[in-house]
N, CA, C and O of each residue as an XYZ file, in Angstrom:
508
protein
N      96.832     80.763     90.715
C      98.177     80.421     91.129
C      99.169     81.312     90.385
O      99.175     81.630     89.196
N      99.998     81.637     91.364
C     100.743     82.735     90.487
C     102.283     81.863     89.995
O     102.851     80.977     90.634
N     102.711     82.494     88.589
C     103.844     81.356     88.742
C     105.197     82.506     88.754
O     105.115     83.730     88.860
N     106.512     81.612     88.599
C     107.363     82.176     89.108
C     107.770     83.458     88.582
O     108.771     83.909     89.140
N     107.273     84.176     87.660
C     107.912     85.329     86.855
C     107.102     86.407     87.448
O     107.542     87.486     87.844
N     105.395     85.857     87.480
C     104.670     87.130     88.416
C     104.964     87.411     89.785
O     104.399     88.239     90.499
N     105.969     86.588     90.103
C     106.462     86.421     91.662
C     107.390     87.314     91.948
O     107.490     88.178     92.819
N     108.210     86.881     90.862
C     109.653     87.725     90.950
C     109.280     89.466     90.430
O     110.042     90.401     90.677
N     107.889     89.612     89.644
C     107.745     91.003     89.171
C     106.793     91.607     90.602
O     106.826     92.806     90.877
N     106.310     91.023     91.092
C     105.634     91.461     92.464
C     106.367     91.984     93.599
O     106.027     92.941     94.294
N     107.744     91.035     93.765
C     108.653     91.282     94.397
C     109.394     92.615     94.181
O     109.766     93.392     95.061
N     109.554     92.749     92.713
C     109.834     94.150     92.415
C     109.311     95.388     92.275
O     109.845     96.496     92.327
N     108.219     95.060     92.095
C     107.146     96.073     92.275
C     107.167     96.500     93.732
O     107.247     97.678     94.082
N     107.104     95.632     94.423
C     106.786     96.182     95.807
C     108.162     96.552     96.415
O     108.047     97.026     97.545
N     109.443     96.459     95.957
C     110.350     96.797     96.791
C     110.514     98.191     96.025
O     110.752     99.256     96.594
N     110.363     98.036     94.747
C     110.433    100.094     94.071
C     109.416    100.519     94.801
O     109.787    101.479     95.477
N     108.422    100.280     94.961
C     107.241    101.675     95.217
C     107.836    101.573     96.776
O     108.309    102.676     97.047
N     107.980    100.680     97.865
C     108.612    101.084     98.841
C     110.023    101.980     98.620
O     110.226    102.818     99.498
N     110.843    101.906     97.729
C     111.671    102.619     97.744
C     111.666    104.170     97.125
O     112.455    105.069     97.418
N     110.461    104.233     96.108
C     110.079    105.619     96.009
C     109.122    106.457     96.959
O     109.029    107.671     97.141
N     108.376    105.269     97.550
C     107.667    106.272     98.506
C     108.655    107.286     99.385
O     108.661    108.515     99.313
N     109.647    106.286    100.398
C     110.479    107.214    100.705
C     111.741    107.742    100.730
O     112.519    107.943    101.662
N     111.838    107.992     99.175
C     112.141    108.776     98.675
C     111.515    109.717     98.624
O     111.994    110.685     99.214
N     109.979    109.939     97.820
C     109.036    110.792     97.442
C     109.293    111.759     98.831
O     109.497    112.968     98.725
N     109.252    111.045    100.161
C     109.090    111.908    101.622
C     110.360    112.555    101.548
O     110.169    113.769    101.473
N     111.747    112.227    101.535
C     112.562    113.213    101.232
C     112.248    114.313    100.211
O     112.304    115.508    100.498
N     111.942    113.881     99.103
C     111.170    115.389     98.043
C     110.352    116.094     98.322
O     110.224    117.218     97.838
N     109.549    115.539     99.246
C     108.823    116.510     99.836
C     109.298    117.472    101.006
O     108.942    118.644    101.128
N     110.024    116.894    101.712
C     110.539    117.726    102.938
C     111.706    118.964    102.243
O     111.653    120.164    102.514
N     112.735    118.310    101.297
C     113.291    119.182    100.281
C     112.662    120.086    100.087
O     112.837    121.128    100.718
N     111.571    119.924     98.977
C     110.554    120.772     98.289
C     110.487    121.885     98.867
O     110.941    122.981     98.536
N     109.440    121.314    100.439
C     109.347    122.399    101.421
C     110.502    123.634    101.854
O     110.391    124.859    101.805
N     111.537    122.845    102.253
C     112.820    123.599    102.853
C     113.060    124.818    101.640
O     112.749    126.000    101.790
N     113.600    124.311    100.585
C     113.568    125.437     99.617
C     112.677    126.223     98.924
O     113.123    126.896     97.995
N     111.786    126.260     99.128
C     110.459    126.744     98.990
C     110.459    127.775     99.773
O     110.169    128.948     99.540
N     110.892    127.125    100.955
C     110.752    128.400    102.040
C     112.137    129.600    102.189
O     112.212    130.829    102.222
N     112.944    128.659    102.242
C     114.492    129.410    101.879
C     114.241    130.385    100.640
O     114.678    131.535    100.685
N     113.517    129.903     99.508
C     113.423    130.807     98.361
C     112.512    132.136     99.026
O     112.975    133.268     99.171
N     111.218    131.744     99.361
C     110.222    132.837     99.997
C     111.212    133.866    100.832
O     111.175    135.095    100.763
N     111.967    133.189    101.512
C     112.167    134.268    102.719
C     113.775    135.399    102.059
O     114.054    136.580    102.269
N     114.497    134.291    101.231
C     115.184    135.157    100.473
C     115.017    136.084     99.441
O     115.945    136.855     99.195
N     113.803    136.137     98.691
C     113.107    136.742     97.985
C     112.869    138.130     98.735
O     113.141    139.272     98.366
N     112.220    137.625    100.013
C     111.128    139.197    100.853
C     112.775    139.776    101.219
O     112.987    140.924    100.829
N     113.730    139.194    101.805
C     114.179    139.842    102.246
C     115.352    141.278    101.485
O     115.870    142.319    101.889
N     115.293    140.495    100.232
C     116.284    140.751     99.053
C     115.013    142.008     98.539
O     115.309    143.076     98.004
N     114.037    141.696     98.760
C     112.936    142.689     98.020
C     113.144    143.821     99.408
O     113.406    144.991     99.126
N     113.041    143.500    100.585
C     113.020    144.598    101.547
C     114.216    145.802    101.527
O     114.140    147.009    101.759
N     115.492    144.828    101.100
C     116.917    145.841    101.582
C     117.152    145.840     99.607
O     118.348    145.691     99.357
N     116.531    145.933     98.681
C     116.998    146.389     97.390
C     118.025    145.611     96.828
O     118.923    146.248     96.277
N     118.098    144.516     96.835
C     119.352    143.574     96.638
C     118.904    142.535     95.347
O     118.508    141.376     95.475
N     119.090    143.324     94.014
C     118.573    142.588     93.256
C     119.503    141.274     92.707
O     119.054    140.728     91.700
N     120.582    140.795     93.196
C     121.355    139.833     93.308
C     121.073    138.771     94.121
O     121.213    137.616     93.718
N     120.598    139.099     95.488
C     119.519    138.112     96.352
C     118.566    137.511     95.800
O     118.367    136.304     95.668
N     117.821    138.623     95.395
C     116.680    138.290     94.497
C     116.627    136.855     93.318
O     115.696    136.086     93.077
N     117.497    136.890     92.969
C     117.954    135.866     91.842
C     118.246    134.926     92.678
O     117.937    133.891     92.087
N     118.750    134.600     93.931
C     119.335    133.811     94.385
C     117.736    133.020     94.885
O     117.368    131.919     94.476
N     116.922    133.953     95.901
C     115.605    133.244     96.348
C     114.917    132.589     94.821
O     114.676    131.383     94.780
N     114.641    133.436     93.649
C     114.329    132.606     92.480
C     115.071    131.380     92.475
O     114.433    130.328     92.463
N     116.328    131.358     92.482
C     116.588    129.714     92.634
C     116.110    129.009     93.288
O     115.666    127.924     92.912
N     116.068    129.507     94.628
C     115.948    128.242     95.294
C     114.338    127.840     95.303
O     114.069    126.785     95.876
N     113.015    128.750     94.591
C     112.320    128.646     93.816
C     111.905    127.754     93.036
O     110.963    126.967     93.131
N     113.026    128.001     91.889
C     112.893    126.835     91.251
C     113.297    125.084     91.197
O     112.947    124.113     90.527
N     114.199    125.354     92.284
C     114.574    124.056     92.767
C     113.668    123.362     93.412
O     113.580    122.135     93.449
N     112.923    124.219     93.974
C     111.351    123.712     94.990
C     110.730    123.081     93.989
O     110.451    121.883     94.039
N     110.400    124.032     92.758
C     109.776    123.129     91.539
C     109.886    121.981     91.117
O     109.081    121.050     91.092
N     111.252    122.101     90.671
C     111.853    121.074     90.433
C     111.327    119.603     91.186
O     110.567    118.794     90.655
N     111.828    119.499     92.319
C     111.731    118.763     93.021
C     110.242    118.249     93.361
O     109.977    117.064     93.563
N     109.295    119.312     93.398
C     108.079    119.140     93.387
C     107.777    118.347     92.018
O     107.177    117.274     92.087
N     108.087    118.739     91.077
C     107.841    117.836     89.927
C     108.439    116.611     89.495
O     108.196    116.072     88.416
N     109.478    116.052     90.642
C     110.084    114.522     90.486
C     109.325    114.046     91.691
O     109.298    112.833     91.902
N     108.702    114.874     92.509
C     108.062    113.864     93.690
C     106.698    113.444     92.789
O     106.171    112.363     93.053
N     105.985    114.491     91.473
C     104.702    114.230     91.144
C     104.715    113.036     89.926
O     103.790    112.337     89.514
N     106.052    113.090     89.548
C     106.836    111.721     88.258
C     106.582    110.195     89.185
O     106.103    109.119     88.826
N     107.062    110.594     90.333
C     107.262    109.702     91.105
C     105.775    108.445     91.778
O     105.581    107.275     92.107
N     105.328    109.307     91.683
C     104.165    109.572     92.213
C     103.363    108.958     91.467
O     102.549    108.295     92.110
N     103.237    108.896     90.182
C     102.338    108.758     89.221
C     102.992    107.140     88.977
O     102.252    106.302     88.462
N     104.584    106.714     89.424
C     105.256    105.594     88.505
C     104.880    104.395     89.994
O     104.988    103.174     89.882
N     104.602    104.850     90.829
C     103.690    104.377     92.267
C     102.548    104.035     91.899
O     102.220    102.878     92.160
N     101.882    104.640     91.406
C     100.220    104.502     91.038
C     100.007    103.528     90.033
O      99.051    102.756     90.105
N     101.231    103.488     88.632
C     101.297    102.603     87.700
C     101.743    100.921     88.143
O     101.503     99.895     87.506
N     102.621    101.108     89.735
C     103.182    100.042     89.821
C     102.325     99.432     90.995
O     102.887     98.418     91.409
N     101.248     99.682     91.618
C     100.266     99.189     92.201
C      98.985     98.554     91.682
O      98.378     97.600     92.166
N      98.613     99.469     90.302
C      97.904     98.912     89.426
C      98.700     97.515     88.883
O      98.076     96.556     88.427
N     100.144     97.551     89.002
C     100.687     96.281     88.456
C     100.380     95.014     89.310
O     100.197     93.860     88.922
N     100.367     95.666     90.921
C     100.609     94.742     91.778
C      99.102     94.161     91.541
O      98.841     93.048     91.085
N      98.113     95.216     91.974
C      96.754     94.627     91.742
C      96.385     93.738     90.694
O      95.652     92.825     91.074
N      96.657     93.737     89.575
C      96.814     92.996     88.362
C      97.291     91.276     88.868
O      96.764     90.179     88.683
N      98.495     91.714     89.548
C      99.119     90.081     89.341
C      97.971     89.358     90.648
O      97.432     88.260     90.506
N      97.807     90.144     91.723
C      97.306     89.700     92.583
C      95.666     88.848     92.025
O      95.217     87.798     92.486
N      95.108     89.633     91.026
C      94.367     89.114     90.579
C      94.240     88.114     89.858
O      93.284     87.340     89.801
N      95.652     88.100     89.021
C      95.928     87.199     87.927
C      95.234     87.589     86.337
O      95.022     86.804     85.412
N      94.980     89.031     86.388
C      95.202     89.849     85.402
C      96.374     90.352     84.607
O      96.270     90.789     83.461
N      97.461     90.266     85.265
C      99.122     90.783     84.750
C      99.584     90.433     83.536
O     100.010     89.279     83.491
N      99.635     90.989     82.634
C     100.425     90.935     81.382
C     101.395     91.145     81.459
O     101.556     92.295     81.866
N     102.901     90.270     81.153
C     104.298     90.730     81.384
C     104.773     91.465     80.428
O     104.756     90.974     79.299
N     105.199     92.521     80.572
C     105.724     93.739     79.270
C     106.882     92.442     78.626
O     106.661     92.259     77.429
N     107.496     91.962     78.920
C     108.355     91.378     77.585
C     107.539     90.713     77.204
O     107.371     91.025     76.025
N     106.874     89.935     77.478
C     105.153     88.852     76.692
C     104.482     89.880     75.562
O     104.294     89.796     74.348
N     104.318     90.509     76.194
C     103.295     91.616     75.345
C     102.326     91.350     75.723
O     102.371     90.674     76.751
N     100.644     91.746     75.074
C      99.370     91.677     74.825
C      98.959     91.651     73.590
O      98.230     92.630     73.432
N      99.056     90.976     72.527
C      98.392     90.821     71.120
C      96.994     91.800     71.393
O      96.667     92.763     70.699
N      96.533     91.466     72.162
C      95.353     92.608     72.259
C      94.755     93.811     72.039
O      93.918     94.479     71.432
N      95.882     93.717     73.090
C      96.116     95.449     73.602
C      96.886     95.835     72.085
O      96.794     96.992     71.674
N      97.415     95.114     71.528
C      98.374     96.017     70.419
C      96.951     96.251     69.087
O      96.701     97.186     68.327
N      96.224     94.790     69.339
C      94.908     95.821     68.189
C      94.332     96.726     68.620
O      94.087     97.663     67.860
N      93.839     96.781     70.222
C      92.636     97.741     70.120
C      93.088     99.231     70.049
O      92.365    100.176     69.733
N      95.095     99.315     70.578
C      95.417    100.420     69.989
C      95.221    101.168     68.638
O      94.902    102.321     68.347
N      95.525    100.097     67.961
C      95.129     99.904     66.232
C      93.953    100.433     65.935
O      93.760    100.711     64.751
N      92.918    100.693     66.893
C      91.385    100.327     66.332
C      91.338    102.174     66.859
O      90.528    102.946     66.345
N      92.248    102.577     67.828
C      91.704    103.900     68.274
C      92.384    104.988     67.667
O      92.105    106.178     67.810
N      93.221    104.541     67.034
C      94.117    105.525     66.204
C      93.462    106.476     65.572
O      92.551    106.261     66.372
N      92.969    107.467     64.794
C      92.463    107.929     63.817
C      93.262    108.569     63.217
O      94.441    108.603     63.571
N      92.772    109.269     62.099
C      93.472    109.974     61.089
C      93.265    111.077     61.349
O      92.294    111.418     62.024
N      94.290    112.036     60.785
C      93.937    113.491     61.000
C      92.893    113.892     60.659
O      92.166    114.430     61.494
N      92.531    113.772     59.463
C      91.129    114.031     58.790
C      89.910    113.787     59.934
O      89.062    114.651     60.158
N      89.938    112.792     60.461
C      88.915    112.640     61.030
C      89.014    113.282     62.875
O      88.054    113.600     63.578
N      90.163    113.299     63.167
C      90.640    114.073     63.997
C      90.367    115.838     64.144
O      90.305    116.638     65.077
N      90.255    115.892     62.684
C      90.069    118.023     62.461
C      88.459    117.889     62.868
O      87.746    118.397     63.733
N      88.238    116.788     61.615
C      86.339    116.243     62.083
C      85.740    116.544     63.187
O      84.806    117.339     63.294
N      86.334    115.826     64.186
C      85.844    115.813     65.548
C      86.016    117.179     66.040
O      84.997    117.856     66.174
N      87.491    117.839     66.414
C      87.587    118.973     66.831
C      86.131    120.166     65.986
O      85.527    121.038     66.610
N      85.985    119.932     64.990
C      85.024    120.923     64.234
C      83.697    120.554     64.584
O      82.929    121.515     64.548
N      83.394    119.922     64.776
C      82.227    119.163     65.424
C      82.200    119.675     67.743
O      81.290    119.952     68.524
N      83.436    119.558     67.859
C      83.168    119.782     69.043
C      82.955    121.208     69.185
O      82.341    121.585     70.183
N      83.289    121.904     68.497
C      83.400    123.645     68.726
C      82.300    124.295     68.377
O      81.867    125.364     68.808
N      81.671    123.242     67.183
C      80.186    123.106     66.389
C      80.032    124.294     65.448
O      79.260    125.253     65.465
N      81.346    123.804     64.340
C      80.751    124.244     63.426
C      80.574    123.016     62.403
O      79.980    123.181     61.338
């Protein structure tokens, strides 16, 4: 039985990842558009010697990036918030203001020290 707080976080979960998905589809269609605007301003700036063009297709280049890399942020905060949904659906869900006493030792338990950290790396390279 789910009670009212996993209700209200389900509810939110599912109305963000609907609202980033499309979003994400605008970043992608973006992405594309300048991507291509950059490509074609690039060749053409490279064809007629226009090294001022040139800079200009690099922008729009990197804006493709850009954008490509908030659709892949995005993307990943989708994947985190489905694992949430799956969780409550199960009745696995831990509420981030609750915490997990748990989860906060076994972090505790994986920590290591540098020392033993150089350890490992020297060991993996094998010496």
């Amino acid at each position: 039985m789910l009670d009212k707080y996993s209700v209200d976080d389900l509810k939110r979960f599912v109305e963000h990842s609907e609202s980033l998905t499309s979003y994400n589809s605008y970043l992608a269609y973006l992405c594309i558009i300048f991507n291509t605007v950059g490509s074609f301003v690039s060749m053409y700036s490279t064809g007629t010697d226009n090294s001022e063009l040139l800079w200009v297709g690099i922008g729009f280049s990197a804006i493709s990036q850009l954008l490509g890399m908030f659709e892949k942020v995005n993307n990943e905060e989708i994947k985190q918030m489905q694992k949430s949904i799956k969780a409550i659906k199960e009745g696995t869900y831990i509420d981030a203001s609750t915490g997990d006493p748990e989860k906060k030792k076994r972090k505790k338990k994986k920590k290591k020290t540098i020392e033993e950290d150089v350890k490992d790396d020297m060991l993996y390279v094998g010496h």
